[in-house]
Jmol script that loads the backbone (N, CA, C; Angstrom):
load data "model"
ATOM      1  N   UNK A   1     -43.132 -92.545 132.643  1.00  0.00           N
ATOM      2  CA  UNK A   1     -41.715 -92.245 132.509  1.00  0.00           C
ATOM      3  C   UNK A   1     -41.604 -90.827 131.968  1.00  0.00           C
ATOM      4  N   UNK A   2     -41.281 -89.732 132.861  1.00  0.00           N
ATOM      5  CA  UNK A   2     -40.826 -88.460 132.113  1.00  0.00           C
ATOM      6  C   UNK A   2     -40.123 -88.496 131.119  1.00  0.00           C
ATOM      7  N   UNK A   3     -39.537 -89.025 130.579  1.00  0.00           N
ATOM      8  CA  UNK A   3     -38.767 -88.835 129.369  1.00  0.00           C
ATOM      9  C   UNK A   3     -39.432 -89.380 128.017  1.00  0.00           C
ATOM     10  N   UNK A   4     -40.944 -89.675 128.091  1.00  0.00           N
ATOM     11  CA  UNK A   4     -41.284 -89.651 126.649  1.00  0.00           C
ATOM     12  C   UNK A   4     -41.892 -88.207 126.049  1.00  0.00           C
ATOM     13  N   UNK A   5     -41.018 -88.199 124.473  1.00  0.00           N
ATOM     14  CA  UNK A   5     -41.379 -87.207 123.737  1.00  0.00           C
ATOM     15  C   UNK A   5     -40.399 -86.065 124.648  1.00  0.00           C
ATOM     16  N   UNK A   6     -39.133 -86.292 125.151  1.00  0.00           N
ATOM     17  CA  UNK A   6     -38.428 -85.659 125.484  1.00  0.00           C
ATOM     18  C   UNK A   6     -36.956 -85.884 124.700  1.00  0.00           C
ATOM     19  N   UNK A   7     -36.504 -84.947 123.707  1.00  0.00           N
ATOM     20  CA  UNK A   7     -35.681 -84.888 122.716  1.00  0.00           C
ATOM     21  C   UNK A   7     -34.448 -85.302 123.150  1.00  0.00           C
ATOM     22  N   UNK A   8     -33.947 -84.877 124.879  1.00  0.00           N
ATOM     23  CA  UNK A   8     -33.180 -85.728 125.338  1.00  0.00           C
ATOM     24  C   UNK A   8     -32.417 -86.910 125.676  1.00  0.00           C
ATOM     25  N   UNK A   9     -33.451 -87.590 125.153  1.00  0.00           N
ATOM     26  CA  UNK A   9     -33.345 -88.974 124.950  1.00  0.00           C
ATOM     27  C   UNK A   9     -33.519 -89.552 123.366  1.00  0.00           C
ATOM     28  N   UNK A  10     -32.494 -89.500 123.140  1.00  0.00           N
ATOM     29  CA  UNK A  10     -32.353 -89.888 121.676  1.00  0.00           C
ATOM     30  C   UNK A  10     -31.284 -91.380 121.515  1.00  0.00           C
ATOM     31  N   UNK A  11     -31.382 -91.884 120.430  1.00  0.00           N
ATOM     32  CA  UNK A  11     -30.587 -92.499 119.645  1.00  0.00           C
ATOM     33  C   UNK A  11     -28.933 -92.610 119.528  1.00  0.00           C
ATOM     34  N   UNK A  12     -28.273 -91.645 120.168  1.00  0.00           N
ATOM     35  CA  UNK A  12     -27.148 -91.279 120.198  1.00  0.00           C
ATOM     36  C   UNK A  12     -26.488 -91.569 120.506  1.00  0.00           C
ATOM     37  N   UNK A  13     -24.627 -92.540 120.788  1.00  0.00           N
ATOM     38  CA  UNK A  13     -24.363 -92.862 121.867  1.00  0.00           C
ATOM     39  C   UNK A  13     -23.960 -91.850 123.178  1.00  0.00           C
ATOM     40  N   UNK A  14     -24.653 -91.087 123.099  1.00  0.00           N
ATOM     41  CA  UNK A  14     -23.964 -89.962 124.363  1.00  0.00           C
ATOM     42  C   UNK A  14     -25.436 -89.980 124.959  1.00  0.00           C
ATOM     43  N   UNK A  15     -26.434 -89.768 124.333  1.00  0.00           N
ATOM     44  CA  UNK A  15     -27.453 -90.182 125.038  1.00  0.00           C
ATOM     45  C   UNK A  15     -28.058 -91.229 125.888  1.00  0.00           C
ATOM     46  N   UNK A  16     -27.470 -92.204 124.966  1.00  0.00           N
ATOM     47  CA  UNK A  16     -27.591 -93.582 125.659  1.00  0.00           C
ATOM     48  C   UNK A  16     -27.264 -93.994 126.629  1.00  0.00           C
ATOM     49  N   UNK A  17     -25.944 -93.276 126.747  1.00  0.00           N
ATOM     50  CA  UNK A  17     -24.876 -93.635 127.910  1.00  0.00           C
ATOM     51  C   UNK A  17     -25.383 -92.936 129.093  1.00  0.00           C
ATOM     52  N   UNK A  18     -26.044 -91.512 128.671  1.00  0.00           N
ATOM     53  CA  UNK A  18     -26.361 -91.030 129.875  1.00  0.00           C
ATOM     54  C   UNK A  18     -27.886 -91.035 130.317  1.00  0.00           C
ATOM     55  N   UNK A  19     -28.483 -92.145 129.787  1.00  0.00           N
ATOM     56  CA  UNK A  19     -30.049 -92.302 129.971  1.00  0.00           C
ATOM     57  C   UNK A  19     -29.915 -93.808 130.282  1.00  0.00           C
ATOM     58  N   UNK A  20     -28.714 -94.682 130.421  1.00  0.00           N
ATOM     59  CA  UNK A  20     -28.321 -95.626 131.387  1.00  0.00           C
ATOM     60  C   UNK A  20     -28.305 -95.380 132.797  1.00  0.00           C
ATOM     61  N   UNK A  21     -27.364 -94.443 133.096  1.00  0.00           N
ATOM     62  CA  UNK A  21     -27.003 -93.901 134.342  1.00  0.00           C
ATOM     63  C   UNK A  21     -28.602 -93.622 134.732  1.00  0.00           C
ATOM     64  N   UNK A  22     -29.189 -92.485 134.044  1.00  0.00           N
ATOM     65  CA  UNK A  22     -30.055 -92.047 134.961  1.00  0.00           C
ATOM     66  C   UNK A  22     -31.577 -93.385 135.143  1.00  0.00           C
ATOM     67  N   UNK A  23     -31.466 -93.656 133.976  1.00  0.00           N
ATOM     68  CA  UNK A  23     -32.570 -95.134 134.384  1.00  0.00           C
ATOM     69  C   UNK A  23     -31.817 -96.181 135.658  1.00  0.00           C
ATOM     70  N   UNK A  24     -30.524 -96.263 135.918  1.00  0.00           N
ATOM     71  CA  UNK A  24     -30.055 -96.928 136.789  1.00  0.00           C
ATOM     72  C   UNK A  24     -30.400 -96.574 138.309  1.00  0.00           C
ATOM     73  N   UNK A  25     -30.150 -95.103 138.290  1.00  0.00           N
ATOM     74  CA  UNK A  25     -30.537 -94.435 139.553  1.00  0.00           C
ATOM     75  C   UNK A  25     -31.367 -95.236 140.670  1.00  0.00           C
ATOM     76  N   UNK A  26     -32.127 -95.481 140.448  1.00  0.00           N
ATOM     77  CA  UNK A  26     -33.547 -95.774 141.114  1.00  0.00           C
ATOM     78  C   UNK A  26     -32.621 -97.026 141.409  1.00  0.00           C
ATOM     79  N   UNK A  27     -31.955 -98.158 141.268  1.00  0.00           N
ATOM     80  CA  UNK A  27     -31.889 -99.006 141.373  1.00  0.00           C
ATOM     81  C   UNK A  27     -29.997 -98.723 142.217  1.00  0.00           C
ATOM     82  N   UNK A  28     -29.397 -97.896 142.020  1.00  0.00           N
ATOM     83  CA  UNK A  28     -28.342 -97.751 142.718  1.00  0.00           C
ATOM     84  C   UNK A  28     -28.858 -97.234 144.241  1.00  0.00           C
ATOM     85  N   UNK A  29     -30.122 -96.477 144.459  1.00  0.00           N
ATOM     86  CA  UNK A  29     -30.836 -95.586 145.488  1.00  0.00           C
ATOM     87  C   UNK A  29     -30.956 -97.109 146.115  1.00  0.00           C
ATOM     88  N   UNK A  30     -31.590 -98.196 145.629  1.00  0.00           N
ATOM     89  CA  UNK A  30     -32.678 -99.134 146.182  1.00  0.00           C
ATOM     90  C   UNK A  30     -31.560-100.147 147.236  1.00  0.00           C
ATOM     91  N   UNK A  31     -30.073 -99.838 146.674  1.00  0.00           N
ATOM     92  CA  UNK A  31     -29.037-101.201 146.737  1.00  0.00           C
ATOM     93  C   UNK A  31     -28.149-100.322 148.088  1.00  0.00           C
ATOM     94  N   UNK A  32     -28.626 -99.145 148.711  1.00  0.00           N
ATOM     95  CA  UNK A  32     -27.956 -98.532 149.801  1.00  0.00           C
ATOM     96  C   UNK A  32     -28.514 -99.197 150.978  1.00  0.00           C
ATOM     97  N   UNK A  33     -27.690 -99.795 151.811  1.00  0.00           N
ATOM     98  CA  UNK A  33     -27.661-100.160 153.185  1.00  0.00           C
ATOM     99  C   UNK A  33     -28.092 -99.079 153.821  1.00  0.00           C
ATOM    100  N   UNK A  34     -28.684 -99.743 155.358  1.00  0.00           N
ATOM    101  CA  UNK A  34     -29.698 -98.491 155.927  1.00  0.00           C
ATOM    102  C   UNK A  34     -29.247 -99.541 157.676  1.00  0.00           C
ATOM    103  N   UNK A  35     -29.001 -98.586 158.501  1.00  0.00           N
ATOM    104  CA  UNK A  35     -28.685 -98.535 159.675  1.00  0.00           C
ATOM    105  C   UNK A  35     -29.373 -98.533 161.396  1.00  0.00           C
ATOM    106  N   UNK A  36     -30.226 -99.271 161.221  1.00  0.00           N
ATOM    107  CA  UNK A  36     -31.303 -99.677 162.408  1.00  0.00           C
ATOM    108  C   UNK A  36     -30.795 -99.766 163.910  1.00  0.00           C
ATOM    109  N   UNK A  37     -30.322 -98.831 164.865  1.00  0.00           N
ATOM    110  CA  UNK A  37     -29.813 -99.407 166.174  1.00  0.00           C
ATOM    111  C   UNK A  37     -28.724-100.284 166.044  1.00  0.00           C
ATOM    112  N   UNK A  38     -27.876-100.063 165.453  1.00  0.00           N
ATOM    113  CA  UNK A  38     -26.777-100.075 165.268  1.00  0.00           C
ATOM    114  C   UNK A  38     -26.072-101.670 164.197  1.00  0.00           C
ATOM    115  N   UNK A  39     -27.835-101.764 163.883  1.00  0.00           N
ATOM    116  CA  UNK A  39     -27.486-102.959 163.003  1.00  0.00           C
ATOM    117  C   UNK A  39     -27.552-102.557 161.369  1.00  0.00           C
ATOM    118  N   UNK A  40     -26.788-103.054 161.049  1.00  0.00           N
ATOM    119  CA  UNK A  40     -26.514-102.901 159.256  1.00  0.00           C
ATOM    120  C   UNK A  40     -27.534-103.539 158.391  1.00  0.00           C
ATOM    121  N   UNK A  41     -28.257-103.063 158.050  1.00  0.00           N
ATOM    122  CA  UNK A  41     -29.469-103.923 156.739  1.00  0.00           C
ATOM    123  C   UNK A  41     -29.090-103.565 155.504  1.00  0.00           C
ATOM    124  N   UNK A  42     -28.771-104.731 154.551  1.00  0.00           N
ATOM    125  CA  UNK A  42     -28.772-104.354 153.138  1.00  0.00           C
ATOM    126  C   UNK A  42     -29.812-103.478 152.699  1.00  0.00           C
ATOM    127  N   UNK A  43     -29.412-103.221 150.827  1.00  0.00           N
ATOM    128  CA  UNK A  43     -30.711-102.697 150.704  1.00  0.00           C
ATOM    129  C   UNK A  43     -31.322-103.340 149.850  1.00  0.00           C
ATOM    130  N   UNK A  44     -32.817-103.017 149.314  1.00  0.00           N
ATOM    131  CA  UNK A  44     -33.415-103.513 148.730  1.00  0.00           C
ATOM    132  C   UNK A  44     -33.057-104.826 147.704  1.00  0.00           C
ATOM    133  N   UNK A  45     -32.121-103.847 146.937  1.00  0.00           N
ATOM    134  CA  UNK A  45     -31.117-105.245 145.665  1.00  0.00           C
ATOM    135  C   UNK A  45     -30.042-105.195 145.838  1.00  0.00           C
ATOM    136  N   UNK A  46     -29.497-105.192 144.597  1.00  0.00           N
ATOM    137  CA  UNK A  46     -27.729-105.586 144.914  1.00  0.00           C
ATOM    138  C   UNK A  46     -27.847-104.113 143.891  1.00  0.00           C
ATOM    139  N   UNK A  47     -26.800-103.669 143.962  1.00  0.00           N
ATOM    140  CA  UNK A  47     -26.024-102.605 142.769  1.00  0.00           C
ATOM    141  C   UNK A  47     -26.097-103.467 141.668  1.00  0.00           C
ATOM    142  N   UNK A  48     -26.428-102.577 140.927  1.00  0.00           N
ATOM    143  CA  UNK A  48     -26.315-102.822 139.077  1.00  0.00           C
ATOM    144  C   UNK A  48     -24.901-102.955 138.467  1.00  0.00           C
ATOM    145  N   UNK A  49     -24.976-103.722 137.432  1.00  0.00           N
ATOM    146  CA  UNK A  49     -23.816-104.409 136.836  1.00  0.00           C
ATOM    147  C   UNK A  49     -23.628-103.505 135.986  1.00  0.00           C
ATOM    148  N   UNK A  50     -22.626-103.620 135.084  1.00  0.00           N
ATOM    149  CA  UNK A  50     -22.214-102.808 133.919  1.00  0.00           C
ATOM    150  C   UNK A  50     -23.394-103.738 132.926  1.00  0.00           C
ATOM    151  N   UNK A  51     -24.010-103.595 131.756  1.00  0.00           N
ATOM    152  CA  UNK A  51     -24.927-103.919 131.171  1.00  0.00           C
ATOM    153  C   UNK A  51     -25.907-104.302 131.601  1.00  0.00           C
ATOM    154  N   UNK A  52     -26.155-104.081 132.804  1.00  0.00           N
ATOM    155  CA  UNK A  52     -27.514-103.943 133.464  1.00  0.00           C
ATOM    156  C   UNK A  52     -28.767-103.286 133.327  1.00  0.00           C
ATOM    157  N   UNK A  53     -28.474-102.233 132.442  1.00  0.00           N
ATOM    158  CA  UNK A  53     -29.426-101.239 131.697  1.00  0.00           C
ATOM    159  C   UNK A  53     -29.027-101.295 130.559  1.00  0.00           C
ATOM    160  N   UNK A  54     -29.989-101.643 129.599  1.00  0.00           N
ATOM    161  CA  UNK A  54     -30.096-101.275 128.635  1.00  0.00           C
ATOM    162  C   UNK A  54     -30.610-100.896 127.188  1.00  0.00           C
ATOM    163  N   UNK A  55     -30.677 -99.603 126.559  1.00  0.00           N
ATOM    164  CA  UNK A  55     -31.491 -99.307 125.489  1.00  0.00           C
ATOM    165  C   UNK A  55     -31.224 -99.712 124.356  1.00  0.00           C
ATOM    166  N   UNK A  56     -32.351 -99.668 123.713  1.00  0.00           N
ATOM    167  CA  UNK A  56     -32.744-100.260 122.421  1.00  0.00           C
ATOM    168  C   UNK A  56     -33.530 -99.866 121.800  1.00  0.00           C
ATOM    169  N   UNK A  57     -33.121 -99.076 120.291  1.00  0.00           N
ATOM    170  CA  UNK A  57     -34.147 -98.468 119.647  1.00  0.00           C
ATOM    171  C   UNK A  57     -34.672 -99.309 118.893  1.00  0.00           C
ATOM    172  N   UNK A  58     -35.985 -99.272 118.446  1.00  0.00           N
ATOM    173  CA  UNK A  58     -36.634-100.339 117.488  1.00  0.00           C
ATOM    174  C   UNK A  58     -37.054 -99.535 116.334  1.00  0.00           C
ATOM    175  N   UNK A  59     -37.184 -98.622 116.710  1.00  0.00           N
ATOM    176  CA  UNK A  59     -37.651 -97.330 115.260  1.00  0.00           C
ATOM    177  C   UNK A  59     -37.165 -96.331 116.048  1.00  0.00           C
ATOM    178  N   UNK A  60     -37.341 -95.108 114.613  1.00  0.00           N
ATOM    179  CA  UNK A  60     -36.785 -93.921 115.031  1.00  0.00           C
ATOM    180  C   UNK A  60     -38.035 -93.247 116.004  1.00  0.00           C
ATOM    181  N   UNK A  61     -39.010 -94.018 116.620  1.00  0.00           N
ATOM    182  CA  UNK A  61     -39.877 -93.191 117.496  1.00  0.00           C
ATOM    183  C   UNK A  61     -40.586 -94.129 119.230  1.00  0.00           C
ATOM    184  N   UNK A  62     -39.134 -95.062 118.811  1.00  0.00           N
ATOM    185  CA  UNK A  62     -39.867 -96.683 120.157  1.00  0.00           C
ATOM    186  C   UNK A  62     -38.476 -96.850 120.115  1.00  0.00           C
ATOM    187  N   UNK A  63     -38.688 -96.775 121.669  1.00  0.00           N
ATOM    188  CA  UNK A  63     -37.278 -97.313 122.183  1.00  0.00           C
ATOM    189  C   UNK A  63     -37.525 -98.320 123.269  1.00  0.00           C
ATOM    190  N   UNK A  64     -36.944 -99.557 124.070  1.00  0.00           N
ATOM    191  CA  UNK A  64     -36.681-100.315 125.043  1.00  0.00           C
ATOM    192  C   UNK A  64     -36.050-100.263 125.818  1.00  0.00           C
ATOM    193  N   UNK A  65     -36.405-100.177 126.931  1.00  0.00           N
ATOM    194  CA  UNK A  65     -35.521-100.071 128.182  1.00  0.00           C
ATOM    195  C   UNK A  65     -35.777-101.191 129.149  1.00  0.00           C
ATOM    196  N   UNK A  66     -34.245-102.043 129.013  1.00  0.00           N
ATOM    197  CA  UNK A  66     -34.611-103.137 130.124  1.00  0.00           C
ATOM    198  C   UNK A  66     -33.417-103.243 130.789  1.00  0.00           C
ATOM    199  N   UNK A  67     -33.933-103.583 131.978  1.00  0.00           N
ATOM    200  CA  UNK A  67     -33.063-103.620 133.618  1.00  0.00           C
ATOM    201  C   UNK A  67     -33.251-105.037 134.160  1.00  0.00           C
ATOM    202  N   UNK A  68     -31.866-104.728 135.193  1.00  0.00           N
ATOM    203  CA  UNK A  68     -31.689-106.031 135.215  1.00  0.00           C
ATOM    204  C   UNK A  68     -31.468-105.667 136.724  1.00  0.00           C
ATOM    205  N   UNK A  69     -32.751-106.323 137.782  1.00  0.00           N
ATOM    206  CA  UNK A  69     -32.790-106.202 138.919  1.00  0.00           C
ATOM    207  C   UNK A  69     -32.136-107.698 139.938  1.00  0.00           C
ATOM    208  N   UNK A  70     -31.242-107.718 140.939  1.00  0.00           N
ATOM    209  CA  UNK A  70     -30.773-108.849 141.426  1.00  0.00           C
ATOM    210  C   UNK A  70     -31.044-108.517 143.183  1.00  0.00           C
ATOM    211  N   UNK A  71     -32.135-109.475 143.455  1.00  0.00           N
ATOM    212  CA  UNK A  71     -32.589-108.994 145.016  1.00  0.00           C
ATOM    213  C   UNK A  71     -31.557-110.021 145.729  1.00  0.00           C
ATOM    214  N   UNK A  72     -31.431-109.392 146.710  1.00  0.00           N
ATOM    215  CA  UNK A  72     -30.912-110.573 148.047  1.00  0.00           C
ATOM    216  C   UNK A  72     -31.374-111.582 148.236  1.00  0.00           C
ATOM    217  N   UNK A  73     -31.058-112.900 148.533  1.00  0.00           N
ATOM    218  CA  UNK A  73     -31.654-113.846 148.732  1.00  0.00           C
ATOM    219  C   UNK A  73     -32.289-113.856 149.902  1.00  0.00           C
ATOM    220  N   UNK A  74     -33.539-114.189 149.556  1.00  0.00           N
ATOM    221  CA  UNK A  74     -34.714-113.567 150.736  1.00  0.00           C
ATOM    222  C   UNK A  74     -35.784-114.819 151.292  1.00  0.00           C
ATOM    223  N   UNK A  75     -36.296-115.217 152.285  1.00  0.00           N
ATOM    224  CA  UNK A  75     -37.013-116.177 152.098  1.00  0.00           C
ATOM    225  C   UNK A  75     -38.807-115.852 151.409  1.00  0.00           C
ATOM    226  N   UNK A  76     -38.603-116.549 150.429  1.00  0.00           N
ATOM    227  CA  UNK A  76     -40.132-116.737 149.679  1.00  0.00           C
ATOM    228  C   UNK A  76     -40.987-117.761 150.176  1.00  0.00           C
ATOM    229  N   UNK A  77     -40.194-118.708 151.021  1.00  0.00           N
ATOM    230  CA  UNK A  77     -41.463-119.585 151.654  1.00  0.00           C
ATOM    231  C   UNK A  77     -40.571-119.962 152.750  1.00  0.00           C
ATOM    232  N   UNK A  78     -41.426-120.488 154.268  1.00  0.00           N
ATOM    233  CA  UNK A  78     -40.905-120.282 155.318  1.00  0.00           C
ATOM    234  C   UNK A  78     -42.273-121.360 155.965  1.00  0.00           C
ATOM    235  N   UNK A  79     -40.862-122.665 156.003  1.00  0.00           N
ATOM    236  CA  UNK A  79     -41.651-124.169 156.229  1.00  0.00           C
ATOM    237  C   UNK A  79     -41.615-123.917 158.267  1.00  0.00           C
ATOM    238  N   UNK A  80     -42.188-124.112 158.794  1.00  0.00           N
ATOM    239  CA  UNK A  80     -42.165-124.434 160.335  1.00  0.00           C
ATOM    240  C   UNK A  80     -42.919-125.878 160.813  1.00  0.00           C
ATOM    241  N   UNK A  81     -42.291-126.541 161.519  1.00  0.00           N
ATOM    242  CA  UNK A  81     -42.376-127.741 162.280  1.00  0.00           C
ATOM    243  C   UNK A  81     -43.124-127.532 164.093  1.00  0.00           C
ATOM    244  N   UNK A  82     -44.005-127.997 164.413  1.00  0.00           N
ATOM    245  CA  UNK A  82     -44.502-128.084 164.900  1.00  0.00           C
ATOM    246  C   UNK A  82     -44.507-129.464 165.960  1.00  0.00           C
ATOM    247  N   UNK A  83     -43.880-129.657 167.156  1.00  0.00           N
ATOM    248  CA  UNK A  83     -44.016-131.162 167.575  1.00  0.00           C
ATOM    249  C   UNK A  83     -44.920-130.999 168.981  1.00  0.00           C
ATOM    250  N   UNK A  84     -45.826-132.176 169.565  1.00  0.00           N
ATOM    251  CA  UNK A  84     -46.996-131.620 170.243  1.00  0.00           C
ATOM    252  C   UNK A  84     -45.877-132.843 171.319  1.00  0.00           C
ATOM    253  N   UNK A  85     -45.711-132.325 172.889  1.00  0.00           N
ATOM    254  CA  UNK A  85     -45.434-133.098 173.486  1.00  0.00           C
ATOM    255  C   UNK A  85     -46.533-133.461 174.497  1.00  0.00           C
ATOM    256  N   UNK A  86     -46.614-134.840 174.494  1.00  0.00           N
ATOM    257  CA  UNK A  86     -48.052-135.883 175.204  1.00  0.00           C
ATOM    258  C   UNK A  86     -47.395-136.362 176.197  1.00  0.00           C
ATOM    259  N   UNK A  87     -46.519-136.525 176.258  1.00  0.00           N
ATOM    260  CA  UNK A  87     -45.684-136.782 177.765  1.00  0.00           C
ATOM    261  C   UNK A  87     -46.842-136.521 179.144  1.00  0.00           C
ATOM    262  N   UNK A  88     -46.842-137.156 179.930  1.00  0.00           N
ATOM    263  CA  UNK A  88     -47.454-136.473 181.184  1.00  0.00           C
ATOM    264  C   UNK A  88     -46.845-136.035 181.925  1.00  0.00           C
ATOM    265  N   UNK A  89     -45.753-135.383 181.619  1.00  0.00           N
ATOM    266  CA  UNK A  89     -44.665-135.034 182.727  1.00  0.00           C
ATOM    267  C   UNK A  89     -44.962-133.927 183.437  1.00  0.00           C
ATOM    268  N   UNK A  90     -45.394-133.522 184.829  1.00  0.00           N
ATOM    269  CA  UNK A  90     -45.264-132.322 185.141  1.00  0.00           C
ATOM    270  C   UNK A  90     -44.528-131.399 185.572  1.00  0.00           C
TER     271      UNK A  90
END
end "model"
wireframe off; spacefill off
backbone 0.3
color backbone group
C-alpha cells in the first residue's frame, strides 16, 4: 500500500474522509459495466456503500482499513444432469 509512512494519511477527519474515497477507488473502477458486441456485462462488484470503507486508528502509528466488497451473484457451483437414452429407436 503506498501510503505507509506517508504523512498524508493521518488521523484527521479530513484525512479520513479523503483516504476513504481514494481506498474506495479500486472498487468503484471494479463495479463499471463493460460492453461486449453490443451486450452489457456488469462489473466485477456492485458500487460501494456509504460506510463501506473504513478507517481505524489503533495507535498513533497503526491504522485499519476495512472494505466492504459485494460481488454479483455468480454461480460457485454448477450441478448438470446427465440422462443416457437406451431406447432402440432409430
Amino acid at each position: 500500500i503506498p501510503k505507509i509512512a506517508d504523512r498524508s494519511l493521518n488521523s484527521t477527519p479530513g484525512s479520513i474522509a479523503a483516504h476513504e474515497t481514494y481506498f474506495g477507488k479500486p472498487l468503484r473502477e471494479m463495479a463499471i459495466s463493460t460492453q461486449i458486441n453490443g451486450v452489457e456485462f456488469p462489473g466485477e462488484v456492485k458500487p460501494p456503500k456509504d460506510g463501506d470503507i473504513t478507517i481505524t486508528w489503533t495507535s498513533s502509528v497503526a491504522v485499519q482499513i476495512f472494505l466492504v466488497v459485494r460481488p454479483y451473484e455468480s454461480a460457485k457451483e454448477i450441478g448438470v444432469s446427465i440422462e443416457l437414452d437406451t431406447s432402440l429407436e432409430s
